[in-house]
Backbone bond lengths (Angstrom), bond angles and torsions (degrees), N, CA, C in turn:
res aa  C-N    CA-C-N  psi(-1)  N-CA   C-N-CA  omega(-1)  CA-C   N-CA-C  phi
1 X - - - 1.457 - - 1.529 107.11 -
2 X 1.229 128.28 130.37 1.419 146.42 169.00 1.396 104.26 -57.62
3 X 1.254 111.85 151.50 1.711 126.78 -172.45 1.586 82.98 -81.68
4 X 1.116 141.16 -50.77 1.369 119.98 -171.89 1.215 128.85 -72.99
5 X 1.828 112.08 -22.75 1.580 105.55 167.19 1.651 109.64 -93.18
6 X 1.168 143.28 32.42 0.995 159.76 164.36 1.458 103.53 -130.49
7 X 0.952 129.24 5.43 1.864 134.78 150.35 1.955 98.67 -89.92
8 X 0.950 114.87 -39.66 1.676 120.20 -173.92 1.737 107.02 -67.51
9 X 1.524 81.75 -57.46 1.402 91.28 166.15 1.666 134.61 -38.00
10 X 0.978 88.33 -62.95 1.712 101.69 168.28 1.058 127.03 -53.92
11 X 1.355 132.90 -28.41 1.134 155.04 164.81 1.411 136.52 -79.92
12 X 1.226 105.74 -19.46 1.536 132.23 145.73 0.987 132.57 -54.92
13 X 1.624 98.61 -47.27 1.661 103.34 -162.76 1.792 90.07 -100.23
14 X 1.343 119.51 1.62 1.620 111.82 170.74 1.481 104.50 -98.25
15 X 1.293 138.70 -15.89 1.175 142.78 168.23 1.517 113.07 -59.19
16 X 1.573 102.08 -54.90 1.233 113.63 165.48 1.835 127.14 -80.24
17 X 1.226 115.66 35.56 1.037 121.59 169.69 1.458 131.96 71.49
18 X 1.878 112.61 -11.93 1.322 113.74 -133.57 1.641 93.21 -122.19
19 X 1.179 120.42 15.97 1.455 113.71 -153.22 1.584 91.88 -104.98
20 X 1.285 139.13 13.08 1.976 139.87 170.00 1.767 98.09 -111.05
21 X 0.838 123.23 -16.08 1.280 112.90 -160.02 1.537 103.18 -143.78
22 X 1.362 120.62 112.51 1.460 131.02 178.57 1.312 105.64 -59.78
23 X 1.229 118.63 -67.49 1.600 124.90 -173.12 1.893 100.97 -44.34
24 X 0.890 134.02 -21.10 1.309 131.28 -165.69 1.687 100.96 -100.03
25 X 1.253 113.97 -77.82 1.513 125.96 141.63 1.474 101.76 15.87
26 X 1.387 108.48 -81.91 1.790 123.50 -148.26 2.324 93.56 -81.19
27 X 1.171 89.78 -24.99 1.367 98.20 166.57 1.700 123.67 -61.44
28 X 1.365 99.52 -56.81 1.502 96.10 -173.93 1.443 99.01 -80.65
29 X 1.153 120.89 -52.66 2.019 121.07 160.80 1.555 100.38 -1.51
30 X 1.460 95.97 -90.42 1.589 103.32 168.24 1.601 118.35 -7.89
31 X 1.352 108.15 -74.95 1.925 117.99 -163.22 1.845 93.43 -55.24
32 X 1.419 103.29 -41.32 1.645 95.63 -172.93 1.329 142.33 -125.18
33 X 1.647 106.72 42.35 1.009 143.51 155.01 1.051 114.07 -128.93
34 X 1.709 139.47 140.62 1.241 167.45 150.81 1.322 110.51 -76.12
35 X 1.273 112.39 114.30 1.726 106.75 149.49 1.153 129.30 -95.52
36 X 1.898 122.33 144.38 1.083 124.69 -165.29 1.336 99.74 -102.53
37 X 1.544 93.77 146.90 1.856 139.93 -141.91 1.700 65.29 -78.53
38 X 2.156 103.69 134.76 1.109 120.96 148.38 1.333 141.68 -46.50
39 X 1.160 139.47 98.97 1.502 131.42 -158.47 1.540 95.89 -62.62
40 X 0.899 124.00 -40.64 2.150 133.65 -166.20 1.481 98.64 -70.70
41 X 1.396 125.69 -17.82 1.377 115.85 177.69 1.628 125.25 -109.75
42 X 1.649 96.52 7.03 1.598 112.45 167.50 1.700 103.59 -101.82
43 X 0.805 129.32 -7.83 1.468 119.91 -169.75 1.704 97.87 -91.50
């Protein structure tokens, strides 16, 4: 990762509130990221 997209970065996640506190962090992470559905647990 580039010092400047990890400058964006940082700044994101202080916009969004979440960048002192992991548990909060991994929270809003959560709302805006999706994880994709296990293929091994549809078969």
């Amino acid at each position: 990762m580039s010092k400047q997209q990890l400058d964006r970065f940082k700044e994101a996640a202080r916009e969004l509130g979440a960048d002192d506190d992991e548990a909060k962090f991994n929270e809003k992470l959560g709302k805006l990221v999706k994880q994709k559905p296990d293929a091994k647990k549809d078969n």
